[in-house]
PQR file with spaces between the fields and no chain letter, atoms N, CA, C, O and H, PARSE charges and radii, in Angstrom:
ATOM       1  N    UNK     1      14.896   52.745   14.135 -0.4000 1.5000
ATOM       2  CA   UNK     1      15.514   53.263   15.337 -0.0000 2.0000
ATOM       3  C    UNK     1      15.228   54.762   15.445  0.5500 1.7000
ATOM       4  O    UNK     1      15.366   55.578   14.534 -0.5500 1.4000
ATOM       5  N    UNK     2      14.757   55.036   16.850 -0.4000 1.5000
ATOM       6  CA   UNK     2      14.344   56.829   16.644 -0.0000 2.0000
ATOM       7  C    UNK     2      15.567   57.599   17.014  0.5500 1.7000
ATOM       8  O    UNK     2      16.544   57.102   17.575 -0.5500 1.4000
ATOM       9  H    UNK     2      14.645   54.373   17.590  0.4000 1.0000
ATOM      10  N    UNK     3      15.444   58.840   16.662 -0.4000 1.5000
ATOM      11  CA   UNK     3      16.955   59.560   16.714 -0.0000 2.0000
ATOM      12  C    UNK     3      16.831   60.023   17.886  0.5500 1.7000
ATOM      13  O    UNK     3      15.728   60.296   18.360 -0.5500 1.4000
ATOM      14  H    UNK     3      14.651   59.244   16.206  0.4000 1.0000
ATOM      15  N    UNK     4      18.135   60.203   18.629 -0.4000 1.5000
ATOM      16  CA   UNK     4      18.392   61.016   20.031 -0.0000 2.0000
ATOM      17  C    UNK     4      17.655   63.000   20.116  0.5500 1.7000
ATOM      18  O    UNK     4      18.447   63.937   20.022 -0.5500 1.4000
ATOM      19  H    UNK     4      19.031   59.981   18.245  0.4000 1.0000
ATOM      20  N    UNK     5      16.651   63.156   20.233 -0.4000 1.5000
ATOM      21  CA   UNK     5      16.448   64.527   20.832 -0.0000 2.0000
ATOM      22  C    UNK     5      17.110   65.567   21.580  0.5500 1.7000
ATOM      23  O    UNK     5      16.844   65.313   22.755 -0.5500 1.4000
ATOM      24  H    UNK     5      16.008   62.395   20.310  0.4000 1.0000
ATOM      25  N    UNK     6      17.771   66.517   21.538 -0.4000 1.5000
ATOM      26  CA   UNK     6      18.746   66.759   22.804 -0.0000 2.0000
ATOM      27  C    UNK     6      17.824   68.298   22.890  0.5500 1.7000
ATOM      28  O    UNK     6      17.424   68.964   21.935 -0.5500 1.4000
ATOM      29  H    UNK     6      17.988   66.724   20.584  0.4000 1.0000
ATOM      30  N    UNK     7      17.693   68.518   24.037 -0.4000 1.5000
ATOM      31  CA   UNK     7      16.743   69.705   24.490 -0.0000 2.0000
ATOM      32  C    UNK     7      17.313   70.283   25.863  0.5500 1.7000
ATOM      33  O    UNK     7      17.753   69.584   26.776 -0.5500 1.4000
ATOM      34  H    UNK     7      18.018   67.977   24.812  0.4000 1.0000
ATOM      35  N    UNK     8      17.232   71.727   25.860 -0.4000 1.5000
ATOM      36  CA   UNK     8      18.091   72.447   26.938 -0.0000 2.0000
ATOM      37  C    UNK     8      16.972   72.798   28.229  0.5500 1.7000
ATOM      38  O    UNK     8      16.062   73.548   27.877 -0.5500 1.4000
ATOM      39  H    UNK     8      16.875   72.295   25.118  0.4000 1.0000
ATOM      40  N    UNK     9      16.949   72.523   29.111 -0.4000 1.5000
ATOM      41  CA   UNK     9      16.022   72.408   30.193 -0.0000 2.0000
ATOM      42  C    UNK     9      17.098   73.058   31.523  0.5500 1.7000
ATOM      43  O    UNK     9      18.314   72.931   31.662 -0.5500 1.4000
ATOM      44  H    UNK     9      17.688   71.914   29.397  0.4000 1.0000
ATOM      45  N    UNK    10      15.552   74.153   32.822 -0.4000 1.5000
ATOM      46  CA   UNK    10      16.105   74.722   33.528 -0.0000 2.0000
ATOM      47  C    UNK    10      15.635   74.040   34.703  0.5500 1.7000
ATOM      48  O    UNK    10      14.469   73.926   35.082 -0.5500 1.4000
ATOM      49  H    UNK    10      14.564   74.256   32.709  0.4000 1.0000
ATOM      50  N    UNK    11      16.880   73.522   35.331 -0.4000 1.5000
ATOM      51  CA   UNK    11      16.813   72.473   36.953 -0.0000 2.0000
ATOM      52  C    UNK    11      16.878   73.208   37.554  0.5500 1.7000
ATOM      53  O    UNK    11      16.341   73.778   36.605 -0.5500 1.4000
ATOM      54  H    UNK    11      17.827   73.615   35.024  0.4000 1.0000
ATOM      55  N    UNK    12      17.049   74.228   38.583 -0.4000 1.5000
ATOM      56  CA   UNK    12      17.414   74.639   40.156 -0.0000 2.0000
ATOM      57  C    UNK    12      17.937   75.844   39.385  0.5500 1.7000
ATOM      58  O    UNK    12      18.979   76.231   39.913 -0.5500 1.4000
ATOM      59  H    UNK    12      17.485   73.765   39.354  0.4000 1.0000
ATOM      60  N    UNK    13      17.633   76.495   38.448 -0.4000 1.5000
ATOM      61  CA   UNK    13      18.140   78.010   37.786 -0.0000 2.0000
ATOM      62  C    UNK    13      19.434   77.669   36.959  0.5500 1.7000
ATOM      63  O    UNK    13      20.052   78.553   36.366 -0.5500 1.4000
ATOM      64  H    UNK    13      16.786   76.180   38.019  0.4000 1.0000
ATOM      65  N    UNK    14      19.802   76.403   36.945 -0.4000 1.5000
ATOM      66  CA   UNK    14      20.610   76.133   36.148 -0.0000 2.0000
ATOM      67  C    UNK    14      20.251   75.158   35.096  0.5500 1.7000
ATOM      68  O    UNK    14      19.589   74.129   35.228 -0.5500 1.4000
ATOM      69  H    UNK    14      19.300   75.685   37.427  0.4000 1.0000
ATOM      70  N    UNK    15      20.986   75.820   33.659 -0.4000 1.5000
ATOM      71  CA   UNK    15      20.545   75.092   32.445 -0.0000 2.0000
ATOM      72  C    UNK    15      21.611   73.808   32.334  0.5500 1.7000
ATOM      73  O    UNK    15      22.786   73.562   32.606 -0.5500 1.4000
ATOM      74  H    UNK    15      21.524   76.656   33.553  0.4000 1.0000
ATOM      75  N    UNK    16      20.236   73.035   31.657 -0.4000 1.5000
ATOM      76  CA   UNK    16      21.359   71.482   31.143 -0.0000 2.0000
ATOM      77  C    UNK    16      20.484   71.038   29.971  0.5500 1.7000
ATOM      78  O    UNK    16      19.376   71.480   29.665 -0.5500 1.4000
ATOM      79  H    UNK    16      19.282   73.235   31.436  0.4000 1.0000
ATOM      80  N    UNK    17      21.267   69.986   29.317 -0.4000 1.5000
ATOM      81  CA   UNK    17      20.915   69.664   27.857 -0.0000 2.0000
ATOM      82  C    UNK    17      20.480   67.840   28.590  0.5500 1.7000
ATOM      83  O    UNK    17      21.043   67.130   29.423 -0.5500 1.4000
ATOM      84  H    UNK    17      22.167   69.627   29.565  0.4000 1.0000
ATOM      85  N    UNK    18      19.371   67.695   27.844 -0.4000 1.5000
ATOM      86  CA   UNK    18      19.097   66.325   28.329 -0.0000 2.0000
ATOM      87  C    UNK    18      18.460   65.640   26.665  0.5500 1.7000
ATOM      88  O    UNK    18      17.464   65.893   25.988 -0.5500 1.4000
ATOM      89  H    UNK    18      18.913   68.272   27.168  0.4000 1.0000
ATOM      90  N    UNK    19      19.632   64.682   26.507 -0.4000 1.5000
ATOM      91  CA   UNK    19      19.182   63.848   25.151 -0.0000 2.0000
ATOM      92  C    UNK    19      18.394   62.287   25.285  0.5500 1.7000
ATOM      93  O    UNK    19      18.827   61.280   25.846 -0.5500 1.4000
ATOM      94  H    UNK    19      20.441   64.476   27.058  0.4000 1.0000
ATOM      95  N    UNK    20      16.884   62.514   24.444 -0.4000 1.5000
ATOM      96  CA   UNK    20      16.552   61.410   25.331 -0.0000 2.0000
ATOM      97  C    UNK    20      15.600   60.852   23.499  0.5500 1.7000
ATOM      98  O    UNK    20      15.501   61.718   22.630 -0.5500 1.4000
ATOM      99  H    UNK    20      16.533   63.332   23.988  0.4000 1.0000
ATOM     100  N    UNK    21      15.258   59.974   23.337 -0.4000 1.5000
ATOM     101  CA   UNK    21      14.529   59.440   22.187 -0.0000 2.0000
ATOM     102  C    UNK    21      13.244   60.261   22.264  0.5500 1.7000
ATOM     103  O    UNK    21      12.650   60.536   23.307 -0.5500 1.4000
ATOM     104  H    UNK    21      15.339   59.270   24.043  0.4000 1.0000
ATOM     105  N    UNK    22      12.874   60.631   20.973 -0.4000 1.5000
ATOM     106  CA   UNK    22      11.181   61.617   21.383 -0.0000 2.0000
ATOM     107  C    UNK    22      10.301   60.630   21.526  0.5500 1.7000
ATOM     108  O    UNK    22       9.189   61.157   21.548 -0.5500 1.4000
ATOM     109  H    UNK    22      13.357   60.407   20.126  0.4000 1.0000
ATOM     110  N    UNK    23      10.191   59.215   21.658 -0.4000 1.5000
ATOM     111  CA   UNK    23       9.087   58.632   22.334 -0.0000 2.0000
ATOM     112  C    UNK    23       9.196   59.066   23.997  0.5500 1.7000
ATOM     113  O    UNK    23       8.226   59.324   24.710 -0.5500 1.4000
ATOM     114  H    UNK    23      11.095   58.786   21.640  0.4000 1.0000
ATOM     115  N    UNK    24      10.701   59.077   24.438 -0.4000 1.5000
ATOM     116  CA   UNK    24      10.744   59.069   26.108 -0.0000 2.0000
ATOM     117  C    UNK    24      10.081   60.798   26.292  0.5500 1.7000
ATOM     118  O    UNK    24       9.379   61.010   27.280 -0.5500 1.4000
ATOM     119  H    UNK    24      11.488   58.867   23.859  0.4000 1.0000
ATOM     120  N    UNK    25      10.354   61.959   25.296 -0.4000 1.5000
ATOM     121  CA   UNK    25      10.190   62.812   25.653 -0.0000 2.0000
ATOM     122  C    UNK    25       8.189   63.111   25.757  0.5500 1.7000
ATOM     123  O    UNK    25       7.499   63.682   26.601 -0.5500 1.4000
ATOM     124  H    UNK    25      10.924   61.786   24.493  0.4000 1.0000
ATOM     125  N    UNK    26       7.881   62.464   24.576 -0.4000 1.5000
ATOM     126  CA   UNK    26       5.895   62.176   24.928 -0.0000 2.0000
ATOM     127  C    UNK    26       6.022   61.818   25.877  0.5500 1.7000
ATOM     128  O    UNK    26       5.662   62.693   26.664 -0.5500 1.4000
ATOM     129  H    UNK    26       8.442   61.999   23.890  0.4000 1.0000
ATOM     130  N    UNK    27       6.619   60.278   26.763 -0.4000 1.5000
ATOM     131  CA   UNK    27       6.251   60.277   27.774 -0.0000 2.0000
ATOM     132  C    UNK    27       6.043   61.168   29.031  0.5500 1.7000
ATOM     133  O    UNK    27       5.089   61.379   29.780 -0.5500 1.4000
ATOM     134  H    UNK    27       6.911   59.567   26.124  0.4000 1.0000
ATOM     135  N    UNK    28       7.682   61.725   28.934 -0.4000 1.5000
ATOM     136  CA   UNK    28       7.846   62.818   30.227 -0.0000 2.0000
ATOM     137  C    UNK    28       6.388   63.854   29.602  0.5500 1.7000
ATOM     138  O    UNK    28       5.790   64.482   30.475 -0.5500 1.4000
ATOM     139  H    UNK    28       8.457   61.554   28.326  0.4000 1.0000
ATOM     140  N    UNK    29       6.147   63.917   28.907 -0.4000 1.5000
ATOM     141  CA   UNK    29       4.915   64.962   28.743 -0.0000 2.0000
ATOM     142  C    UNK    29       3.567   64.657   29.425  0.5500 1.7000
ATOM     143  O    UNK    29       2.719   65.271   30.072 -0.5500 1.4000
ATOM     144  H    UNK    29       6.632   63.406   28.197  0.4000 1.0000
ATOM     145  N    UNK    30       3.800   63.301   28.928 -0.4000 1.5000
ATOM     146  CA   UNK    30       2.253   62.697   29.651 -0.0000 2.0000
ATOM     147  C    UNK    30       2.103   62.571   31.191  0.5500 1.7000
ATOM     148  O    UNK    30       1.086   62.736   31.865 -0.5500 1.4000
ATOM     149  H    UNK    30       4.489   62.802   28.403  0.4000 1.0000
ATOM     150  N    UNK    31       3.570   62.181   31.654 -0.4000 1.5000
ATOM     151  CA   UNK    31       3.372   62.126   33.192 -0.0000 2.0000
ATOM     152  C    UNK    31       3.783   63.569   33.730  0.5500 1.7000
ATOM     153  O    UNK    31       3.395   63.729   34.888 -0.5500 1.4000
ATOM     154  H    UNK    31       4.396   62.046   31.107  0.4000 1.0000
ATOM     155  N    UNK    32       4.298   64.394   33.329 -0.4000 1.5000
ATOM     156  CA   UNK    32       3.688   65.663   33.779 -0.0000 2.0000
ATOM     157  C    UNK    32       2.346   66.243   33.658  0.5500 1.7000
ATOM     158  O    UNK    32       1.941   66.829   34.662 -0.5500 1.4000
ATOM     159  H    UNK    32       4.613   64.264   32.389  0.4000 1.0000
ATOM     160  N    UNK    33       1.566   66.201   32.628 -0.4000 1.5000
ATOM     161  CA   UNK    33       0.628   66.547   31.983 -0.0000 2.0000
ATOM     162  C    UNK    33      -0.500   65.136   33.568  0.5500 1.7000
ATOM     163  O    UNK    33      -1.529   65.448   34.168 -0.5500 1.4000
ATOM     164  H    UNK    33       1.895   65.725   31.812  0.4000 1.0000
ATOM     165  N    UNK    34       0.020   64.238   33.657 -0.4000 1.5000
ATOM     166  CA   UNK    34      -0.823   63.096   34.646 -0.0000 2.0000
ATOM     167  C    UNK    34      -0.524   63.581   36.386  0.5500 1.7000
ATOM     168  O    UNK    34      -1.270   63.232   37.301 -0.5500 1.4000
ATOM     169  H    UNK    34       0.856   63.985   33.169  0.4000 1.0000
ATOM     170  N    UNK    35       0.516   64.301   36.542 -0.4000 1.5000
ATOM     171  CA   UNK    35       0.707   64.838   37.725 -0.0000 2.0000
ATOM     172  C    UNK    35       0.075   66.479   37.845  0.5500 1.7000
ATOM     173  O    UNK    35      -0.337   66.985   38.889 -0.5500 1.4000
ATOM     174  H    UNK    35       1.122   64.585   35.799  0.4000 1.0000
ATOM     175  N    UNK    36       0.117   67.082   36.620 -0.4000 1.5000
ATOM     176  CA   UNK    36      -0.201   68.523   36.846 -0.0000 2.0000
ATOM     177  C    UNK    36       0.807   69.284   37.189  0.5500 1.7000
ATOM     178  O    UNK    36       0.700   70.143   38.064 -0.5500 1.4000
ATOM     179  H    UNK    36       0.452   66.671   35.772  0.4000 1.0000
ATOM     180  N    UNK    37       1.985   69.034   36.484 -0.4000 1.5000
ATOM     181  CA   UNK    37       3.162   70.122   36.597 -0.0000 2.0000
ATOM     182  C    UNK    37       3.747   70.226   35.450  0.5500 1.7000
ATOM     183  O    UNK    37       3.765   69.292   34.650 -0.5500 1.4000
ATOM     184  H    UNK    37       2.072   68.337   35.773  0.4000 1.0000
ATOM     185  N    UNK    38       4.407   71.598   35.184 -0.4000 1.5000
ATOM     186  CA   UNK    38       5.650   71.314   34.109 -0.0000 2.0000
ATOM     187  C    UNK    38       6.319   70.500   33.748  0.5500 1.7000
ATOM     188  O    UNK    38       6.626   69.755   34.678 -0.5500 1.4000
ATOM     189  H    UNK    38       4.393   72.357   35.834  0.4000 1.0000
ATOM     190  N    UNK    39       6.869   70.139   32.541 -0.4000 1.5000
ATOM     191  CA   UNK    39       8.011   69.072   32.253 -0.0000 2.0000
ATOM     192  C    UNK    39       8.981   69.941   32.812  0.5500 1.7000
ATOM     193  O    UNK    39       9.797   69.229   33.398 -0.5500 1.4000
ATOM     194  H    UNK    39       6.619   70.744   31.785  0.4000 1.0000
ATOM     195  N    UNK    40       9.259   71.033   32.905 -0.4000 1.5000
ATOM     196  CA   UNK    40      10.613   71.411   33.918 -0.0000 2.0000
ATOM     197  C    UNK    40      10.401   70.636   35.643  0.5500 1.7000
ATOM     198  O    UNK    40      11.142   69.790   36.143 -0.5500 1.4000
ATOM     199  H    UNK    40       8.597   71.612   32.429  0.4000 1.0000
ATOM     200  N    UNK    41       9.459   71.111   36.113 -0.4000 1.5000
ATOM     201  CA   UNK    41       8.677   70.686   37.222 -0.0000 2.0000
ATOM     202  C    UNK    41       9.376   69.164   37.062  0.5500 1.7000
ATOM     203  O    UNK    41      10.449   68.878   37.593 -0.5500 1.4000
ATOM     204  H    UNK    41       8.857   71.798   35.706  0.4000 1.0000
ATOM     205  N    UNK    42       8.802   68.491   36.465 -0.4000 1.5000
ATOM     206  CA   UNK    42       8.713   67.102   36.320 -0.0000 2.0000
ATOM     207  C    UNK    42      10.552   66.371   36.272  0.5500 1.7000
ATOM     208  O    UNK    42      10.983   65.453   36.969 -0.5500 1.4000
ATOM     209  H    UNK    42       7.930   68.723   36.033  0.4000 1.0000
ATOM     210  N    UNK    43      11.204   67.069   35.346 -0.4000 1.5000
ATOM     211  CA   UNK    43      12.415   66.599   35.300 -0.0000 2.0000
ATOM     212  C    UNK    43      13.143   67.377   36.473  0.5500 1.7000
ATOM     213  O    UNK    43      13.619   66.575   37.276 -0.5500 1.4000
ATOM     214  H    UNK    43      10.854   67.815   34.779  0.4000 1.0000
ATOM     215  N    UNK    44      13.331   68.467   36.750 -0.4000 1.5000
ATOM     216  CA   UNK    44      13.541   68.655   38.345 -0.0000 2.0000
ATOM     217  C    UNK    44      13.768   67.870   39.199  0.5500 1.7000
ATOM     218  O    UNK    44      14.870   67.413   39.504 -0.5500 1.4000
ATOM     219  H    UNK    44      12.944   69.118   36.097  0.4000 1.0000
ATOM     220  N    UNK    45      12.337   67.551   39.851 -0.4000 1.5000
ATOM     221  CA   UNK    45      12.066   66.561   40.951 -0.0000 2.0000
ATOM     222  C    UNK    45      12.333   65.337   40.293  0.5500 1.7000
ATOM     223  O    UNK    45      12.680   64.559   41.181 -0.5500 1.4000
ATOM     224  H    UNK    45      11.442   67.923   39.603  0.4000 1.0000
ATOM     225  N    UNK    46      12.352   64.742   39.162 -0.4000 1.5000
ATOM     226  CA   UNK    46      13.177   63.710   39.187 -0.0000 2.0000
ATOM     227  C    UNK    46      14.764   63.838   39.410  0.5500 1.7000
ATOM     228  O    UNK    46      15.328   62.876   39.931 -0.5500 1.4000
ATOM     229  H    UNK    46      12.070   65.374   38.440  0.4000 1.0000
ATOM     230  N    UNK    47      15.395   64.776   39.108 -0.4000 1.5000
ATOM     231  CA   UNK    47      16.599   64.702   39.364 -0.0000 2.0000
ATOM     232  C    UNK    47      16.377   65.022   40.452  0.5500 1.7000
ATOM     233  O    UNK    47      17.208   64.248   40.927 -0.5500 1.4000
ATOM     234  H    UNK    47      14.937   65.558   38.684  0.4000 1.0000
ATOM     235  N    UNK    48      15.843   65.654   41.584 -0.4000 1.5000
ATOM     236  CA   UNK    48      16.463   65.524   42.488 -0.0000 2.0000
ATOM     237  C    UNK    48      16.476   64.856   44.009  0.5500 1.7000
ATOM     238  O    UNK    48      16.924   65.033   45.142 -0.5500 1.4000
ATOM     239  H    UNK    48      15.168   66.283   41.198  0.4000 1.0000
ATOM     240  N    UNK    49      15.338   63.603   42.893 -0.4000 1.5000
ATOM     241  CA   UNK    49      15.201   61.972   43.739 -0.0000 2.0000
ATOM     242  C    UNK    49      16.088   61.122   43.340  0.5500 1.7000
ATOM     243  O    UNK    49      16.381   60.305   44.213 -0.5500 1.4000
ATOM     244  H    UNK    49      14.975   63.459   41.973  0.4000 1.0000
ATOM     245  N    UNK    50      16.738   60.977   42.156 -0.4000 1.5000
ATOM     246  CA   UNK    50      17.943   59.912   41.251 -0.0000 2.0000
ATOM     247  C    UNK    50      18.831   60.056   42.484  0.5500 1.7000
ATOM     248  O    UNK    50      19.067   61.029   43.201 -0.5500 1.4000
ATOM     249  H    UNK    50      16.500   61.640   41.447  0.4000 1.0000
ATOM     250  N    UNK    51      19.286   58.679   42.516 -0.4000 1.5000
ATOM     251  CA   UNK    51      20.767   58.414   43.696 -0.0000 2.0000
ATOM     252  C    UNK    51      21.573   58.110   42.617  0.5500 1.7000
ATOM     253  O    UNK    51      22.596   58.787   42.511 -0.5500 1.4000
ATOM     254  H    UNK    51      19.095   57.889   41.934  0.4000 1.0000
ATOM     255  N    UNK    52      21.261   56.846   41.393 -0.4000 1.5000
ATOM     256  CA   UNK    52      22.738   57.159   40.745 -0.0000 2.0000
ATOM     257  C    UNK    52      22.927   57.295   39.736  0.5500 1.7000
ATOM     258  O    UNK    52      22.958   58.526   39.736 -0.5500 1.4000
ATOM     259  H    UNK    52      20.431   56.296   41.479  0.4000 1.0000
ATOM     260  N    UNK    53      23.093   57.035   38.795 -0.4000 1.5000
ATOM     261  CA   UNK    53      23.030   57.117   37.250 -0.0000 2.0000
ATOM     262  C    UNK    53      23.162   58.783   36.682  0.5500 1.7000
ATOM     263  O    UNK    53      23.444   59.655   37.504 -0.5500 1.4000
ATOM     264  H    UNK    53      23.068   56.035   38.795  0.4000 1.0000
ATOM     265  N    UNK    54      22.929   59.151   35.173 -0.4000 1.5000
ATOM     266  CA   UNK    54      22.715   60.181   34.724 -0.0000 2.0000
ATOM     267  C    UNK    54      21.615   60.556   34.415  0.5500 1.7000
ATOM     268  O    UNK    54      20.808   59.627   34.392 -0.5500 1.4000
ATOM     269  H    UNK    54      22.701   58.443   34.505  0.4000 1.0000
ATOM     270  N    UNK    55      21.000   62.008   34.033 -0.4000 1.5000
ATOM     271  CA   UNK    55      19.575   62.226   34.624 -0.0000 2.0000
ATOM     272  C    UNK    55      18.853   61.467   33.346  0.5500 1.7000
ATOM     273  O    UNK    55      17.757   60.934   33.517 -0.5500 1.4000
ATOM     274  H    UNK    55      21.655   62.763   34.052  0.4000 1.0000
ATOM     275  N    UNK    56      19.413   61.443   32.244 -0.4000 1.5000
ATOM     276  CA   UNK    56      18.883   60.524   30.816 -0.0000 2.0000
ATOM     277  C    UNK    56      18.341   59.373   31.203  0.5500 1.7000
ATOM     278  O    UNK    56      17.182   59.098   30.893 -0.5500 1.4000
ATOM     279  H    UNK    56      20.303   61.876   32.105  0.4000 1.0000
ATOM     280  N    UNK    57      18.978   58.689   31.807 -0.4000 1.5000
ATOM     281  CA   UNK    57      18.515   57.109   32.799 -0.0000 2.0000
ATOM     282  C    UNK    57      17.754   57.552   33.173  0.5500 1.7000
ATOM     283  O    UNK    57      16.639   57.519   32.654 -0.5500 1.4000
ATOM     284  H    UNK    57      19.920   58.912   32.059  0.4000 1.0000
ATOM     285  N    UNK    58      18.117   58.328   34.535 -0.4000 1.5000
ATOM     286  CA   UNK    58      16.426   58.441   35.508 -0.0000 2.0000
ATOM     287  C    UNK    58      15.175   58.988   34.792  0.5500 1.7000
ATOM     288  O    UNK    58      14.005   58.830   35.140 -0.5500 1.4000
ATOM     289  H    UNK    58      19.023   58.355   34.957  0.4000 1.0000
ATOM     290  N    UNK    59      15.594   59.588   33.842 -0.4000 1.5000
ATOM     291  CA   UNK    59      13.696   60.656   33.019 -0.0000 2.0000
ATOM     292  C    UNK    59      13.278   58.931   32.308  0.5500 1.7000
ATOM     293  O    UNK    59      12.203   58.486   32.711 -0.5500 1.4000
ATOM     294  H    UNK    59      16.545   59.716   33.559  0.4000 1.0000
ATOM     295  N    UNK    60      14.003   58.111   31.409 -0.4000 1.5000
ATOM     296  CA   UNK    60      14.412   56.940   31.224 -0.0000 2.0000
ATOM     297  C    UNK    60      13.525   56.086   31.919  0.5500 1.7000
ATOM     298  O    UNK    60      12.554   55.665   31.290 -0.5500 1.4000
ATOM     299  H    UNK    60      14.876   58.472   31.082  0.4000 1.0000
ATOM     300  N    UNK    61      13.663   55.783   32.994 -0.4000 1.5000
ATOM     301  CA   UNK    61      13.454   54.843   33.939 -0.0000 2.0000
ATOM     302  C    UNK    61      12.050   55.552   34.705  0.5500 1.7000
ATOM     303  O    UNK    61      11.329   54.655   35.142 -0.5500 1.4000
ATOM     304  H    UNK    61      14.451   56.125   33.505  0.4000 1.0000
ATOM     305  N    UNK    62      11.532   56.850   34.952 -0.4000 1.5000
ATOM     306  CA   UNK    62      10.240   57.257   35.104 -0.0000 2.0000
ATOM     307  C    UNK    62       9.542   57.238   34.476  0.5500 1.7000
ATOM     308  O    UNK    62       8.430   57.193   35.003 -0.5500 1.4000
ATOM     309  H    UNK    62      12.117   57.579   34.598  0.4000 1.0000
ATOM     310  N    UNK    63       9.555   57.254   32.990 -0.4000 1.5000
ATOM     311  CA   UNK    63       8.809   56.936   31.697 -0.0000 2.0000
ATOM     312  C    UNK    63       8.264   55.606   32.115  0.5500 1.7000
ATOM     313  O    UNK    63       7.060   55.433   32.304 -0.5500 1.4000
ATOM     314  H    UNK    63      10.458   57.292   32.562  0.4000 1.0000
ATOM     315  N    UNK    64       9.405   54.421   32.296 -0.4000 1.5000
ATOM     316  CA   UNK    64       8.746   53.108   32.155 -0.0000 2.0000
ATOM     317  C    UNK    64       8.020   52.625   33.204  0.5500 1.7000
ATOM     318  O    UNK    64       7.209   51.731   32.962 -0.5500 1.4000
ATOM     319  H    UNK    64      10.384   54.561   32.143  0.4000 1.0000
ATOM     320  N    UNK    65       8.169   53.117   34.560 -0.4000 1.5000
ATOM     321  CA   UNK    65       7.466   53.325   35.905 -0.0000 2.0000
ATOM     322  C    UNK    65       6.355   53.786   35.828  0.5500 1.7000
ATOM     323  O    UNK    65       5.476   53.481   36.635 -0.5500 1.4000
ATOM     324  H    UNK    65       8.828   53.843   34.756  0.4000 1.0000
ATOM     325  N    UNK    66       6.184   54.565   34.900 -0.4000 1.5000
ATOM     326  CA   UNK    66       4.762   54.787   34.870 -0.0000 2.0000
ATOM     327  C    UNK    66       3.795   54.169   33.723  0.5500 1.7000
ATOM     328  O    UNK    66       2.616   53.813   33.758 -0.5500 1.4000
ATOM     329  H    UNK    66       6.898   54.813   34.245  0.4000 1.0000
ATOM     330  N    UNK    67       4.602   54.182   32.868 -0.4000 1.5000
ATOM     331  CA   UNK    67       3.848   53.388   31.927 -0.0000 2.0000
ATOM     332  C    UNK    67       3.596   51.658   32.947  0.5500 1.7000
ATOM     333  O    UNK    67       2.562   51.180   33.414 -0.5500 1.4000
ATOM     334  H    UNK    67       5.559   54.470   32.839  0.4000 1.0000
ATOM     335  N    UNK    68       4.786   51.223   32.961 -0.4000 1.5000
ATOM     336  CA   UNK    68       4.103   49.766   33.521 -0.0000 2.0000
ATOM     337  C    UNK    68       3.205   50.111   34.833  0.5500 1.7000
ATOM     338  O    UNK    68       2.397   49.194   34.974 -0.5500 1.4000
ATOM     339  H    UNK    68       5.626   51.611   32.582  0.4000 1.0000
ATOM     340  N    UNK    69       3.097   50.801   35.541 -0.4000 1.5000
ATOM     341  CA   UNK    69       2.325   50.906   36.711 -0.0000 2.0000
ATOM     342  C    UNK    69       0.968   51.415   36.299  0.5500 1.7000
ATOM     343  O    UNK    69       0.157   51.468   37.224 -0.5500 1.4000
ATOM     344  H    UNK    69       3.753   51.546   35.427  0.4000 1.0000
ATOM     345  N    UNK    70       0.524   51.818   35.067 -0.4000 1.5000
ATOM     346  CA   UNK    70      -0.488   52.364   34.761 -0.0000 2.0000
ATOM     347  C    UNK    70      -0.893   50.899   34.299  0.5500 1.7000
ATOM     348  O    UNK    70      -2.113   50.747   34.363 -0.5500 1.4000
ATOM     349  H    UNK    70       1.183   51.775   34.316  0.4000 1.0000
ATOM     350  N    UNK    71      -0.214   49.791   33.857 -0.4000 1.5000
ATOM     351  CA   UNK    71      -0.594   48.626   33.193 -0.0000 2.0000
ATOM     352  C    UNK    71      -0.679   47.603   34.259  0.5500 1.7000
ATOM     353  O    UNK    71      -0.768   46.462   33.804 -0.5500 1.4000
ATOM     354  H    UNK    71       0.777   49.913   33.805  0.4000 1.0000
ATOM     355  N    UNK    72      -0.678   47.700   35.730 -0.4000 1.5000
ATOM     356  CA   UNK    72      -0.127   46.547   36.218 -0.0000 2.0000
ATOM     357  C    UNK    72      -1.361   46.400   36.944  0.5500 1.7000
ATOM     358  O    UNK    72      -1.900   47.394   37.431 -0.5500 1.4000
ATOM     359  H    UNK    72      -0.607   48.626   36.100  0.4000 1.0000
ATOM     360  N    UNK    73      -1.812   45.357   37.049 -0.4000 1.5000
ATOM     361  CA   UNK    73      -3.606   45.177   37.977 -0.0000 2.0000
ATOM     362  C    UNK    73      -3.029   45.486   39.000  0.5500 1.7000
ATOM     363  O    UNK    73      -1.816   45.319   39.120 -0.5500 1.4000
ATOM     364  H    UNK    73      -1.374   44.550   36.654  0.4000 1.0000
ATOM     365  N    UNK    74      -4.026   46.163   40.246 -0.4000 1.5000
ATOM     366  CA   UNK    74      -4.199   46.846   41.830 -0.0000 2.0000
ATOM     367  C    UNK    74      -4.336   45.507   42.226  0.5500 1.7000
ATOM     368  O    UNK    74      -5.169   44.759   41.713 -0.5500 1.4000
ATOM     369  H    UNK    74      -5.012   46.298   40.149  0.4000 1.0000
ATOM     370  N    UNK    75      -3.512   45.147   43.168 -0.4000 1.5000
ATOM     371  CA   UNK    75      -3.921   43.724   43.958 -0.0000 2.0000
ATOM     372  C    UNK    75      -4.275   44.448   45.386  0.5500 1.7000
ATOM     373  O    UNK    75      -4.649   43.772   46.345 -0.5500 1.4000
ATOM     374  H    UNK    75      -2.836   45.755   43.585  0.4000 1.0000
């Protein structure tokens, strides 16, 4: 089981702590690093597309969105 990461990150000029497994945190790296923005950049604009949950879910749930969409055949 991997241990929880907790890392202090700046949203909208305000700081927050976001604890997430360091496999999810490679990810958020890679899909910033695949868009061409900061992981601040990156967790930002995800928070400030999330309608509900906490932002751990949503960075969470963009990890696996992209991973499966990078896996899923173009029909």
């Amino acid at each position: 089981m991997s241990r929880i990461l907790k890392r202090s990150i700046m949203i909208a000029g305000h700081g927050t702590s976001v604890s997430l497994e360091p496999e999810f945190w490679e990810g958020l790296k890679e899909l910033a690093r695949h868009r061409q923005i900061s992981l601040a950049q990156l967790v930002a604009g995800l928070d400030a597309e999330r309608q509900d949950g906490n932002l751990s879910s949503a960075l969470r749930l963009a990890v696996l969105a992209y991973y499966r969409d990078r896996h899923l055949p173009r029909l």
